[in-house]
RODO-2510 file (C-alpha; in nm, 4 decimals, decimal comma):
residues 275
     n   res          X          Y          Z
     1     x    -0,0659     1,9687     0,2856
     2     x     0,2242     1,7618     0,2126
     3     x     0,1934     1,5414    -0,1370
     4     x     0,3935     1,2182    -0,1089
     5     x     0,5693     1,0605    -0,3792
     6     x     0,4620     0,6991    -0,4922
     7     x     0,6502     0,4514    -0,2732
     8     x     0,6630     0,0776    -0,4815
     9     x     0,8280    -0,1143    -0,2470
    10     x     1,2160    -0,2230    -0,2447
    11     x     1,3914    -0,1956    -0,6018
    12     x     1,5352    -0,5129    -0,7078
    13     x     1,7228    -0,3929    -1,0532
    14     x     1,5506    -0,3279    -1,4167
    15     x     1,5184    -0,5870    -1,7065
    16     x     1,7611    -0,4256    -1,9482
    17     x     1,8660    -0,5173    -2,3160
    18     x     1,7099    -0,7643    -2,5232
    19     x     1,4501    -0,5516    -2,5900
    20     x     1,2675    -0,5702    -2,2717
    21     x     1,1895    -0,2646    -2,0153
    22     x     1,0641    -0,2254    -1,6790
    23     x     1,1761    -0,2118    -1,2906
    24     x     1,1152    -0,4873    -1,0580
    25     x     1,0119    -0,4011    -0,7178
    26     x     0,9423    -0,6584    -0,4039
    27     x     0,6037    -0,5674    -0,2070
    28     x     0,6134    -0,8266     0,0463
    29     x     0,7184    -1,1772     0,0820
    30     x     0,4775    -1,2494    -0,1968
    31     x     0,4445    -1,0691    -0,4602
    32     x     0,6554    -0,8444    -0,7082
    33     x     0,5515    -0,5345    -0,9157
    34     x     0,6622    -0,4197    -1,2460
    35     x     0,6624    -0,0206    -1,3374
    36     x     0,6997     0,0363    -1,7083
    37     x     0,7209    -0,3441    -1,8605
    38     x     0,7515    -0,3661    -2,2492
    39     x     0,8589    -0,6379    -2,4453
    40     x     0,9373    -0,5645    -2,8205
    41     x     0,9601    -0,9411    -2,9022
    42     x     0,6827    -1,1978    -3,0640
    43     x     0,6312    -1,5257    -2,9673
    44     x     0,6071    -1,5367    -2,6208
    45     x     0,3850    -1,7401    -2,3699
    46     x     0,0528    -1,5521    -2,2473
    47     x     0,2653    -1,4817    -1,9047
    48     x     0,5857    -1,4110    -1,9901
    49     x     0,7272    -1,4413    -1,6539
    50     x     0,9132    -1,7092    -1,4185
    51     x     1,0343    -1,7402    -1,1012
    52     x     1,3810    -1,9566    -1,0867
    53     x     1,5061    -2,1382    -0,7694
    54     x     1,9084    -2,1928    -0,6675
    55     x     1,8005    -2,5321    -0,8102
    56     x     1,6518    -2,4796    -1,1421
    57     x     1,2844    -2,5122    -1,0363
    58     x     1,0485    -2,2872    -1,2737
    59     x     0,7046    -2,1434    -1,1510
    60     x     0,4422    -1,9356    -1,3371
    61     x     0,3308    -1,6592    -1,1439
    62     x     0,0063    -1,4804    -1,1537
    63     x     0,0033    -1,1143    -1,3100
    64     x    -0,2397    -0,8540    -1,2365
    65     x    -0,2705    -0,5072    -1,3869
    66     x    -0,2890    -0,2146    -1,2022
    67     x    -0,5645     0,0630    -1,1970
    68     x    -0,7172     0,3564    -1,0623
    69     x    -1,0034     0,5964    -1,1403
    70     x    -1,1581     0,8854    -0,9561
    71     x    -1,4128     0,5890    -0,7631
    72     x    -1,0515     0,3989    -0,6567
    73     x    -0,7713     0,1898    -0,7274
    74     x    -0,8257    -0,1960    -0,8049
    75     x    -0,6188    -0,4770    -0,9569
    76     x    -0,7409    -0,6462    -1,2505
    77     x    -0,6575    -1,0763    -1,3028
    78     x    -0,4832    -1,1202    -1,6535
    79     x    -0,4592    -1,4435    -1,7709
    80     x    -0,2392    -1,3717    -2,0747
    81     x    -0,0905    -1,0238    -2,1999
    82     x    -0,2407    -1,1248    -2,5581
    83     x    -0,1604    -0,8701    -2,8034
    84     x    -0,0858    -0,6087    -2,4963
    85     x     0,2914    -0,7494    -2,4526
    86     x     0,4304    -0,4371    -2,7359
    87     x     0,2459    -0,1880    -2,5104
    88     x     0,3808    -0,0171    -2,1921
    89     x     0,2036    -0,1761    -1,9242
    90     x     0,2503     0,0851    -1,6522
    91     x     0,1945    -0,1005    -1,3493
    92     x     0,1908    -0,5020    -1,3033
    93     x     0,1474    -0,6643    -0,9954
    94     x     0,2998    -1,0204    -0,9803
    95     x     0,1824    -1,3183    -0,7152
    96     x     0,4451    -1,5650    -0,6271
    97     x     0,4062    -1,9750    -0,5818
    98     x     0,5472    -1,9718    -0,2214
    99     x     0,7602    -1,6785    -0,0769
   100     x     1,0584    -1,5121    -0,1767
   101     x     1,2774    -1,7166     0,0605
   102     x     1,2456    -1,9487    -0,2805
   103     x     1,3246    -1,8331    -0,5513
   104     x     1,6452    -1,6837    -0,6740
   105     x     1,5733    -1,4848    -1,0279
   106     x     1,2494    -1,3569    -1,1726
   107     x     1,2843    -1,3572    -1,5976
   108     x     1,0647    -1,3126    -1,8963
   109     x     1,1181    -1,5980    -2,0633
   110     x     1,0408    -1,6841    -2,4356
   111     x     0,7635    -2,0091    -2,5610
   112     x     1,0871    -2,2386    -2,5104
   113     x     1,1537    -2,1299    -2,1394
   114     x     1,4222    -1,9300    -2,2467
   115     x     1,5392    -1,6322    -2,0154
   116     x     1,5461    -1,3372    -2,2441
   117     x     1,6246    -1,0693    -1,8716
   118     x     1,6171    -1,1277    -1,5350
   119     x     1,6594    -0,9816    -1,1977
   120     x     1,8092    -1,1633    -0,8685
   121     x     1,5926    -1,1618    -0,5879
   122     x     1,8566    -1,0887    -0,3150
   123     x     1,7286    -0,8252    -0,1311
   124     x     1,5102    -0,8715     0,1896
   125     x     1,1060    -0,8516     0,1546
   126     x     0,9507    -0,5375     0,2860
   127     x     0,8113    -0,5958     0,6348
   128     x     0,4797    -0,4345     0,8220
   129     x     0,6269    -0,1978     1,1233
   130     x     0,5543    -0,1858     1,4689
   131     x     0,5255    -0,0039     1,6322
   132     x     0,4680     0,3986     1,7403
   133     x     0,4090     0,4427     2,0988
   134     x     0,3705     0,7920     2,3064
   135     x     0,5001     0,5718     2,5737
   136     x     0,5285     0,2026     2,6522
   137     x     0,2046    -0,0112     2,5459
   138     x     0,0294     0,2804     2,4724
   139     x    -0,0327     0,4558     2,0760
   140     x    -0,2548     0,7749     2,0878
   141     x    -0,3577     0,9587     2,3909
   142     x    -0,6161     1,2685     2,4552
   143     x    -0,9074     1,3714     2,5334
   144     x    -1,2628     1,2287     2,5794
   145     x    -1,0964     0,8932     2,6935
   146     x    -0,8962     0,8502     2,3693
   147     x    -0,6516     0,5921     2,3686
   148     x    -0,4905     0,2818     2,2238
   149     x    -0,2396     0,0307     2,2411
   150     x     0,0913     0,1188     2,0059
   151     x     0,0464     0,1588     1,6461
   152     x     0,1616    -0,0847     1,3763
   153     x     0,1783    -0,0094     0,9886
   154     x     0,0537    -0,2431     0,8100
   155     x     0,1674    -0,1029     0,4325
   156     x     0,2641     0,2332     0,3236
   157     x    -0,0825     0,3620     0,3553
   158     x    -0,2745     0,1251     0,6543
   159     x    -0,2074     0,1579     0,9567
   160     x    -0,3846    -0,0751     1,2689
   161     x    -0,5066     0,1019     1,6072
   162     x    -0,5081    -0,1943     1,8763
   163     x    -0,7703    -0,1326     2,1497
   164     x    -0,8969     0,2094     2,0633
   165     x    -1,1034     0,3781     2,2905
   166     x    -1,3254     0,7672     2,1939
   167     x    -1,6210     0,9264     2,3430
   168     x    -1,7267     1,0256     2,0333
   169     x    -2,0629     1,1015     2,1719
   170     x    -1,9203     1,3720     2,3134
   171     x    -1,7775     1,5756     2,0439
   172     x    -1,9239     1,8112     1,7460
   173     x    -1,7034     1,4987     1,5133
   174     x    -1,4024     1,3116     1,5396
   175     x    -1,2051     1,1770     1,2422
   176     x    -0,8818     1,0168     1,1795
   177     x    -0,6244     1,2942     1,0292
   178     x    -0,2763     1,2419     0,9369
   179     x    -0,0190     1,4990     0,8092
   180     x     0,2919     1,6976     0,8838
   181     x     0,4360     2,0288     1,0767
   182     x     0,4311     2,1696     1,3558
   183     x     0,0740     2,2299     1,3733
   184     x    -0,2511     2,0275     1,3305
   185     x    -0,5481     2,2223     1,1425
   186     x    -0,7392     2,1647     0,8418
   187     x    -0,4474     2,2921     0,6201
   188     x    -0,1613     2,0441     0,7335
   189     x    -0,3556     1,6993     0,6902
   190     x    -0,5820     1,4870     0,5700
   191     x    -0,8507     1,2807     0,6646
   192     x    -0,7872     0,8730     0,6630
   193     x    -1,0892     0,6313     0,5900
   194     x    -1,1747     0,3533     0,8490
   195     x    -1,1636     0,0387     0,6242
   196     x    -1,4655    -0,1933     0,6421
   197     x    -1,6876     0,1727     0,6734
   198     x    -1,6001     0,4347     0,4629
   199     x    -1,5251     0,5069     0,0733
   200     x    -1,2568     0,5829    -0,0911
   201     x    -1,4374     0,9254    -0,1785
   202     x    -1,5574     0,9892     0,1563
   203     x    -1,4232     0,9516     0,5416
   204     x    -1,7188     0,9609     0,8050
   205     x    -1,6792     1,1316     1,1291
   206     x    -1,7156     0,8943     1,4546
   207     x    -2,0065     1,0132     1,6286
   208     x    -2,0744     0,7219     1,8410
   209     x    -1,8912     0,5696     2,1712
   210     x    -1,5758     0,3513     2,0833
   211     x    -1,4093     0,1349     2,3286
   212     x    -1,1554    -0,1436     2,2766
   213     x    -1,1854    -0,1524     1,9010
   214     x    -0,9191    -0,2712     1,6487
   215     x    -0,9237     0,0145     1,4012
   216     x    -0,7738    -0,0202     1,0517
   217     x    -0,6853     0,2916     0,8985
   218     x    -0,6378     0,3957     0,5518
   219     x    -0,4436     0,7134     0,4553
   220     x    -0,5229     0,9581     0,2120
   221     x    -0,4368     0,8509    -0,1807
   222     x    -0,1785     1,1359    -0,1886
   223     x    -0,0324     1,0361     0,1305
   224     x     0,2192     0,7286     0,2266
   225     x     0,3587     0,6815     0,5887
   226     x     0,6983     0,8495     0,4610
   227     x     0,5320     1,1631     0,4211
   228     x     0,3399     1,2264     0,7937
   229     x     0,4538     1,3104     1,0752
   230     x     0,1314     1,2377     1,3125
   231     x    -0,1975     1,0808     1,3476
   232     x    -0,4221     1,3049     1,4860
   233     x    -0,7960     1,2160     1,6446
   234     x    -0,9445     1,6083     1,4782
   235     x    -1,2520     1,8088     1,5352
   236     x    -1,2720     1,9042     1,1946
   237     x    -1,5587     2,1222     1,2647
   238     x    -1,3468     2,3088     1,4820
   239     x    -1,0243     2,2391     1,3814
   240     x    -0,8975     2,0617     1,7125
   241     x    -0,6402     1,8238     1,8010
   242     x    -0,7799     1,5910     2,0420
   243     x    -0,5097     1,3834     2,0878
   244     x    -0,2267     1,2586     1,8669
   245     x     0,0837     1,0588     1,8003
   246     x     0,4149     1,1669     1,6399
   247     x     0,5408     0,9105     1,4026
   248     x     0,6951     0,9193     1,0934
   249     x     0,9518     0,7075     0,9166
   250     x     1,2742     0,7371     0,6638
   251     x     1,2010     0,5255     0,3390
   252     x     1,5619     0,3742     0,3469
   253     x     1,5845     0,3126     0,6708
   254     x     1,2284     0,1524     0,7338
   255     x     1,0670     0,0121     0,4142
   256     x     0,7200    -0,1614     0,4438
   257     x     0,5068    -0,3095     0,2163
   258     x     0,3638    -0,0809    -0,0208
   259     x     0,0166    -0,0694    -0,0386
   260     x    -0,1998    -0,2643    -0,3321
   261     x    -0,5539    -0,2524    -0,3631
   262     x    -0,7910    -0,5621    -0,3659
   263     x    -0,8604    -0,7473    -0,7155
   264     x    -1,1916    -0,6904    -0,8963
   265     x    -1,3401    -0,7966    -1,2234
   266     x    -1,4193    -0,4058    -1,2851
   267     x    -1,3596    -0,0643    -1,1728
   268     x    -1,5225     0,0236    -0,8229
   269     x    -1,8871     0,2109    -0,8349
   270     x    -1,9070     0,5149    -0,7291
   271     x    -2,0608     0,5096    -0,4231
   272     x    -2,2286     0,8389    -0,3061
   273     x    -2,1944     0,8208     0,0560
   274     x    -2,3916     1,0172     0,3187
   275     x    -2,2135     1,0220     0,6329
***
């Protein structure tokens, strides 16, 4: 099974000199991440960020750290990086006032307002895709009455199903399964959770009737939608295709948002799941 690499979104440049590290990514028309931010300097605010307009207008963001853990990933809500600003902070994600559209620089700044680096925000705000289609107005297509309207990608990793349609009743089970190659078995993908139902730990098989349901589907952790090359509707029992869609796209030709996970005061439970 194919292993993706990490996608962050669309690189807007790296804070560099003046004693300050870390690359600068846009996820969406809203917020920024940071990979790698250290600061080696004292006396700075509790967020040490600012967004700067054409016009001189200043606005604190919010900052959240990134995490994961075997149960999940999750964002946690810092109000100040304290102490924390001389250690690596490997992942920050960063909440805008407003859009992009707005601002023209993102800086640490010192307790004076001072811009110690920056990065112009020039580049245009990944955008969801839509959408795959086997053939006009119509995504995935097989047996036991699957289908559904074209598919749209949400972020890297979700993906929405418009108007789905399974006779799951029908079938020994029936999951979601994404991967790559020419052929669809156990050993080429993965199976994707249905958000709103499944863990992170654990994807259910759909062993009742579906018809005309929005379906919001979650890839595997290890997967992104640069690395597949179909969704697949699987037997996994039996290792059968029951119907599928090609799709698949080039990271610097299509970028979307990358995915981020929700914000929680503490790391998800470990939920064990019968299906």
């Amino acid at each position: 099974v194919i292993n993706g690499i990490e996608y962050f979104g669309v690189s807007v440049g790296e804070f560099g000199g003046s004693g300050v590290d870390g690359e600068v990514f846009l996820v969406n028309s809203t917020h920024l991440q940071i990979l790698g931010f250290r600061v080696g300097k004292p006396n700075l605010p509790p967020i040490p960020f600012a967004f700067m307009s054409a016009s001189n207008e200043k606005s604190t963001p919010k900052i959240y750290q990134y995490h994961s853990s075997p149960n999940g990933e999750w964002l946690e809500n810092l109000v100040s990086l304290g102490s924390e600003q001389h250690k690596t902070h490997t992942r920050l994600i960063v909440k805008m006032t407003g859009s992009a559209a707005q601002w023209k620089q993102f800086a640490v700044v010192d307790n004076s307002g001072n811009i110690i680096a920056s990065v112009n925000l020039n580049k245009k705000p990944p955008q969801p895709f839509c959408c795959f289609e086997s053939e006009p107005d119509m995504g995935l297509f097989g047996e036991y009455g699957i289908i559904s309207d074209p598919i749209e990608v949400i972020d890297s990793r979700t993906l929405r199903i418009p108007r789905f349609s399974y006779k799951a009743s029908q079938t020994p089970d029936g999951y979601f399964f994404a991967g790559a190659g020419t052929d669809i078995d156990q050993k080429t993908g993965k199976k994707a959770m249905i958000v709103g139902r499944d863990s992170t730990l654990n994807a259910c098989p759909m062993l009742k009737d579906i018809t005309d349901q929005t379906m919001t589907v979650r890839l595997d952790r290890s997967q992104t939608i640069y690395d597949i090359e179909w969704i697949s509707v699987f037997c996994y029992k039996y290792s059968h295709d029951f119907g599928h869609l090609d799709m698949g796209l080039v990271e610097n030709e299509e970028q979307v948002p990358p995915y981020i996970p929700d914000v929680r005061t503490s790391e998800p439970p470990r939920i064990s799941q019968r299906c």
